[in-house]
C-alpha positions in Angstrom: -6.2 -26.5 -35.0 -6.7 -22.8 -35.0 -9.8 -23.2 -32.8 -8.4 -24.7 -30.6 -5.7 -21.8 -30.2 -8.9 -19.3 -30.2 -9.5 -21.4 -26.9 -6.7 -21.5 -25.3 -5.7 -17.9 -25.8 -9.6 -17.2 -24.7 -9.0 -18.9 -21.4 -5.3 -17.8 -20.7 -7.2 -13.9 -20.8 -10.3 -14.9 -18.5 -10.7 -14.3 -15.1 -12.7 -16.8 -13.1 -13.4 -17.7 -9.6 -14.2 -21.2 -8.0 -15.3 -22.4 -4.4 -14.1 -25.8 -4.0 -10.7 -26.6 -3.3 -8.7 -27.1 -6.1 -7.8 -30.3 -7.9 -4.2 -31.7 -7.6 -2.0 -30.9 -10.6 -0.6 -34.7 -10.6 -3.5 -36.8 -9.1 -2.1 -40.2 -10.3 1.5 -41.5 -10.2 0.7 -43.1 -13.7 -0.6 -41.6 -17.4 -2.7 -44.6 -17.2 -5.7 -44.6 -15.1 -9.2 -46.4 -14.5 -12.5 -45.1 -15.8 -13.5 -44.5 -12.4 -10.1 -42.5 -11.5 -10.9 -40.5 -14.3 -14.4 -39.7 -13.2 -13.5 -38.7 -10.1 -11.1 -36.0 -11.3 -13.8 -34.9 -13.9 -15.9 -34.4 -10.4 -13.2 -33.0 -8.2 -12.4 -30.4 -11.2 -16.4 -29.6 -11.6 -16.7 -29.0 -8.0 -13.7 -26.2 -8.2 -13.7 -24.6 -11.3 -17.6 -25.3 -12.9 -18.4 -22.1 -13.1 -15.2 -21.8 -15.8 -17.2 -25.1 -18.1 -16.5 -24.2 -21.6 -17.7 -27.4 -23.7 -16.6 -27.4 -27.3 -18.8 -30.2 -29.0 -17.4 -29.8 -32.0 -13.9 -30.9 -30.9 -15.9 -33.3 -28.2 -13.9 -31.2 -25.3 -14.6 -29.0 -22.3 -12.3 -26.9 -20.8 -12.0 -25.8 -17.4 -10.1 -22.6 -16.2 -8.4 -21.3 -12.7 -7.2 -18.3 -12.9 -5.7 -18.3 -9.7 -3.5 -21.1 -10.1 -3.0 -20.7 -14.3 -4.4 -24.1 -14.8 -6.4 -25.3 -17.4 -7.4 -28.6 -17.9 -9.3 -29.8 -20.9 -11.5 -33.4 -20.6 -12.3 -35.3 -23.3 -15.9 -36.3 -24.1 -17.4 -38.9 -25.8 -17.1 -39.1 -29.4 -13.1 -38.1 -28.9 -11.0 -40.7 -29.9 -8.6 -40.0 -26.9 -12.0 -40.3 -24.8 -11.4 -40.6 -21.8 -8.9 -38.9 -21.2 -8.1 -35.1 -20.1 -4.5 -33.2 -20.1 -4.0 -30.3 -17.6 -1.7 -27.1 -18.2 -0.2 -25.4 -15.5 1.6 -21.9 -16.3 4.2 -20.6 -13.4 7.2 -18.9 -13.4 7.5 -17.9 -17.3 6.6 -21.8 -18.2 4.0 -24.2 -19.1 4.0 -27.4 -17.7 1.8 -30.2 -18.9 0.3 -33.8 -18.2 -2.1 -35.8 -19.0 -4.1 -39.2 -18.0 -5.9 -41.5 -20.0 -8.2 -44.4 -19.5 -8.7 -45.7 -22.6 -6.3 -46.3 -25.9 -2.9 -44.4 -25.3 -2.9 -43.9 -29.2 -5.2 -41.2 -29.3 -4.3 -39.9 -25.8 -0.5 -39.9 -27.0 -1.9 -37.7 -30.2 -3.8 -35.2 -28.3 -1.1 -34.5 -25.8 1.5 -33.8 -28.6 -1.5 -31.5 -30.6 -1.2 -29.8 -26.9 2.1 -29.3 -26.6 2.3 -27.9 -30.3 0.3 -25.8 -29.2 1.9 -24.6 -26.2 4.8 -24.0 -27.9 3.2 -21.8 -30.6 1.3 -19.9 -28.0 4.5 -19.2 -26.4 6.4 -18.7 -29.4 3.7 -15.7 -30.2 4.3 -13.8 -27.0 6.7 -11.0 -27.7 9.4 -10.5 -25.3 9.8 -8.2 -22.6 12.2 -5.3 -24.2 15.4 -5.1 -22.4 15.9 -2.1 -20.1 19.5 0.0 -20.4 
């Protein structure tokens, strides 16, 4: 799990740009989507923030970045158990929202978006506070 940390500090710290509009945070009403919904996104989320493609074979995932908008959002790819599936993190205001969509068994899906929130939470925890001002 470490690496993955090593990732998502990595992309919290880089700058990117993108052309295409950008993808909704919550595309579908429901965690559970089609193969072709989940496609679709992949495409949209290409098409905005490609130049940001980091694939991670190893942990069969590929992360994409917006700076702009603090949003990351990492898809699954073939040879994940969760596959497919992708969750999206969206940092605002001081916080770090999450969600996620899967098309194929919630098992895995429900796994990988718990490892993401651990994860969240220990990035967080790691940030030291702002010192208070007299």
């Amino acid at each position: 799990m470490t690496k993955l940390l090593a990732i998502v500090i990595l992309l919290l710290a880089s700058s990117v740009s993108h052309g295409a509009e950008a993808p909704p945070y919550k595309p579908f009403p429901q965690a559970q989507i089609s193969g072709a919904q989940w496609e679709q996104y992949r495409r949209v989320a290409i098409e905005a923030y490609g130049t940001s493609l980091r694939q991670f074979p190893g942990e069969h995932l590929e992360v994409l970045h917006s700076p702009d908008q603090m949003m990351h959002i990492a898809f699954t790819t073939p040879g994940h158990p969760a596959h497919p599936a992708w969750i999206t993190r969206s940092a605002k205001d001081g916080s770090v929202d999450q969600i996620g969509y899967f098309a194929g068994d919630e098992r895995p899906f429900a796994e990988l978006f718990q490892a993401y929130l651990a994860l969240t939470n220990r990035t967080l925890e790691s940030i030291p506070d702002e010192p208070t001002r007299p």
